[in-house]
C-alpha atoms as one frame of an Amber mdcrd trajectory, in Angstrom:
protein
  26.509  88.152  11.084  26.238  84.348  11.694  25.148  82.744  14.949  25.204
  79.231  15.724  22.925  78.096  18.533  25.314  77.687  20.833  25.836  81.359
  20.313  22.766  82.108  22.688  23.399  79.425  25.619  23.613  82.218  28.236
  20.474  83.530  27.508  18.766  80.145  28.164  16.457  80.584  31.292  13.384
  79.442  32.728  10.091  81.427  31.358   6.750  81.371  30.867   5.542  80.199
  27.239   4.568  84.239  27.030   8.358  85.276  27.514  10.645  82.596  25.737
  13.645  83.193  23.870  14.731  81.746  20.714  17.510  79.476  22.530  15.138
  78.602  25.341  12.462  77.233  22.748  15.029  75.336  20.928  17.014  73.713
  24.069  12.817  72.516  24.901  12.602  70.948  21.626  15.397  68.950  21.690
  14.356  67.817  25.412  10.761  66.775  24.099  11.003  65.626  20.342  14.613
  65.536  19.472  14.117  63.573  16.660  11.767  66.383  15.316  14.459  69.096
  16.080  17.082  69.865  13.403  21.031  69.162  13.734  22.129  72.044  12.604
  20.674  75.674  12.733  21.850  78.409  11.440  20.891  82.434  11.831  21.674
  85.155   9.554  20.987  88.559  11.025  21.785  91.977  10.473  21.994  94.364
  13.544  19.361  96.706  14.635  20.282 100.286  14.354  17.435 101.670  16.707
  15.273  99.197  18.540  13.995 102.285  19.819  11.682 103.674  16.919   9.484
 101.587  14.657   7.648 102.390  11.503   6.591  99.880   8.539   9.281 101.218
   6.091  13.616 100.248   6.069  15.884 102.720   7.161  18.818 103.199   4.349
  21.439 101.087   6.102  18.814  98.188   6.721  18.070  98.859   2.359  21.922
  98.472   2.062  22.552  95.391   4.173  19.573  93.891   2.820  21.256  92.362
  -0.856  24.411  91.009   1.508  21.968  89.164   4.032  20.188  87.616   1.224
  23.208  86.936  -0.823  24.263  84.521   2.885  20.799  82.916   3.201  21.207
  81.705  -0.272  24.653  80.641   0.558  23.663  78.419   3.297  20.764  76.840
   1.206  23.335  75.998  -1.164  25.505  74.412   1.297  22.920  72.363   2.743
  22.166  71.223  -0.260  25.423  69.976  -1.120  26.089  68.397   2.327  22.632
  66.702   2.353  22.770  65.082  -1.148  19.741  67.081  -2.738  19.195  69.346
  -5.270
């Protein structure tokens, strides 16, 4: 799955520093050092079969989806890379 920022507008709210969102701590970047914030931003996630239970291991289908998710992030290095000019 790929989100943009953008993606999570509607979850934007006011909260205290103990209960922020991702989008809410971005959107207060940009209003206090924009020129610190990124561009672009981009999240690759995999969805969460039960939130319910944790343990320190992966369940199988998090095992399976694991090679795909990696196979993006190195995608998306790669095409920053070629948009930015480096290697």
């Amino acid at each position: 799955m790929f989100f943009n920022p953008e993606d999570f507008n509607d979850t934007i709210g006011d909260a205290s520093a103990h209960d922020i969102n991702l989008a809410t701590a971005m959107r207060i970047g940009r209003e206090m050092e924009p020129e610190m914030m990124p561009d672009e931003v981009c999240f690759i996630a995999i969805e969460a079969e039960d939130i319910g239970t944790v343990n320190e291991g992966m369940t199988p289908r998090l095992v399976e989806a694991k090679p795909s998710a990696v196979r993006a992030v190195l995608h998306q290095i790669e095409e920053f890379r070629a948009r930015s000019g480096k290697d």
